[in-house]
C-alpha positions in Angstrom: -3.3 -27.9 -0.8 -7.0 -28.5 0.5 -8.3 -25.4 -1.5 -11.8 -26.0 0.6 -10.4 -26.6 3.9 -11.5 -24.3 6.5 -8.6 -23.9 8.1 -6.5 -22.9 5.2 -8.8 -20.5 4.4 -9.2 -19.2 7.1 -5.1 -18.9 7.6 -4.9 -17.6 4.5 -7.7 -14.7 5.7 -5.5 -13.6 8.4 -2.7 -13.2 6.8 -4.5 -11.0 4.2 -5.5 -8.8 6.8 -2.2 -8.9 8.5 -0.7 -7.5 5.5 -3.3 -5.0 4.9 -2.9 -4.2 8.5 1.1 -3.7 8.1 0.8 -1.7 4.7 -1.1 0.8 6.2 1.1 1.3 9.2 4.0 1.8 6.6 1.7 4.7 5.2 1.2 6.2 8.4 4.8 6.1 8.9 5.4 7.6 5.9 2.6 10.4 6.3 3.1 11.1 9.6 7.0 11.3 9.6 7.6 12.2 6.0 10.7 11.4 5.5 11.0 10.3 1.9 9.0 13.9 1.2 5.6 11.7 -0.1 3.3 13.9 1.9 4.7 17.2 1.2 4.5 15.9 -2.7 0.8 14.8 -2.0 0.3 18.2 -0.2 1.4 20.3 -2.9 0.1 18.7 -5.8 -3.3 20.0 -7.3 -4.6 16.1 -7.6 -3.2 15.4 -4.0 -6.3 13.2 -3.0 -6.1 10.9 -5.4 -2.2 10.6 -5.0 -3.0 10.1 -1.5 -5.4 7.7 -2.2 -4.0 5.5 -4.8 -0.5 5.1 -2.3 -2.8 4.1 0.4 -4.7 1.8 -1.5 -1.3 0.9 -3.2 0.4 -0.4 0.1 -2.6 -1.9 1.6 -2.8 -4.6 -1.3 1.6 -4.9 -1.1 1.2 -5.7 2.1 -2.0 -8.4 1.7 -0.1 -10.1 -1.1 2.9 -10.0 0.4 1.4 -11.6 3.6 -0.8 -13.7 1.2 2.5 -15.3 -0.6 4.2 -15.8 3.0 1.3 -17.9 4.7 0.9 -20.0 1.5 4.6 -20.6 1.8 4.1 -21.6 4.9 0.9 -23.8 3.8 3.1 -26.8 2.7 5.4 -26.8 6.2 2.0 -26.8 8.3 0.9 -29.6 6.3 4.0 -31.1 7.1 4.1 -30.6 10.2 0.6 -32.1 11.0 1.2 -35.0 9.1 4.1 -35.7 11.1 2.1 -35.6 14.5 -1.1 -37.8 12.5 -3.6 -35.0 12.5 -5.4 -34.3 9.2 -5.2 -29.9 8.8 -8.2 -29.7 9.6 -8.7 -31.4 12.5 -5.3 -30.3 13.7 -6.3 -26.6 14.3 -3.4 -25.1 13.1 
């Protein structure tokens, strides 16, 4: 892997904030349909910001990592892939 190539990085990036994106969506679900009974927990608690906090902050770096692990997984098929057609990964775009 090219750790300075701009295109990795930047692949890398979005898949960060894709995951952040998709962890926090999974809160809102939860919150906002509360159907494993984490809101009325938070609610009722005496520390209930901080709960709150620390599963939203929780998921949102799951979800990064998660998406982080996936793209760099799929780091060494893209390289593959743009060897096969004769670009270098950085020219190629992907």
């Amino acid at each position: 892997m090219l750790e300075r190539d701009n295109s990795t990085v930047s692949h890398l990036t979005k898949a960060l904030a894709f995951g952040a994106v998709i962890g926090l969506a999974f809160v809102t679900a939860v919150m906002w349909f509360d159907f494993i009974a984490i809101g009325s927990m938070i609610e009722s608690s005496r520390g209930g910001a901080v709960l709150a906090s620390v599963f939203i902050v929780g998921s949102l770096v799951k979800g990064a990592v998660f998406a982080a692990a996936l793209a760099i997984a799929d780091l060494d098929r893209r390289d593959r892939r743009t060897a096969a057609i004769g670009a270098s990964p950085a020219t190629a775009g992907a």
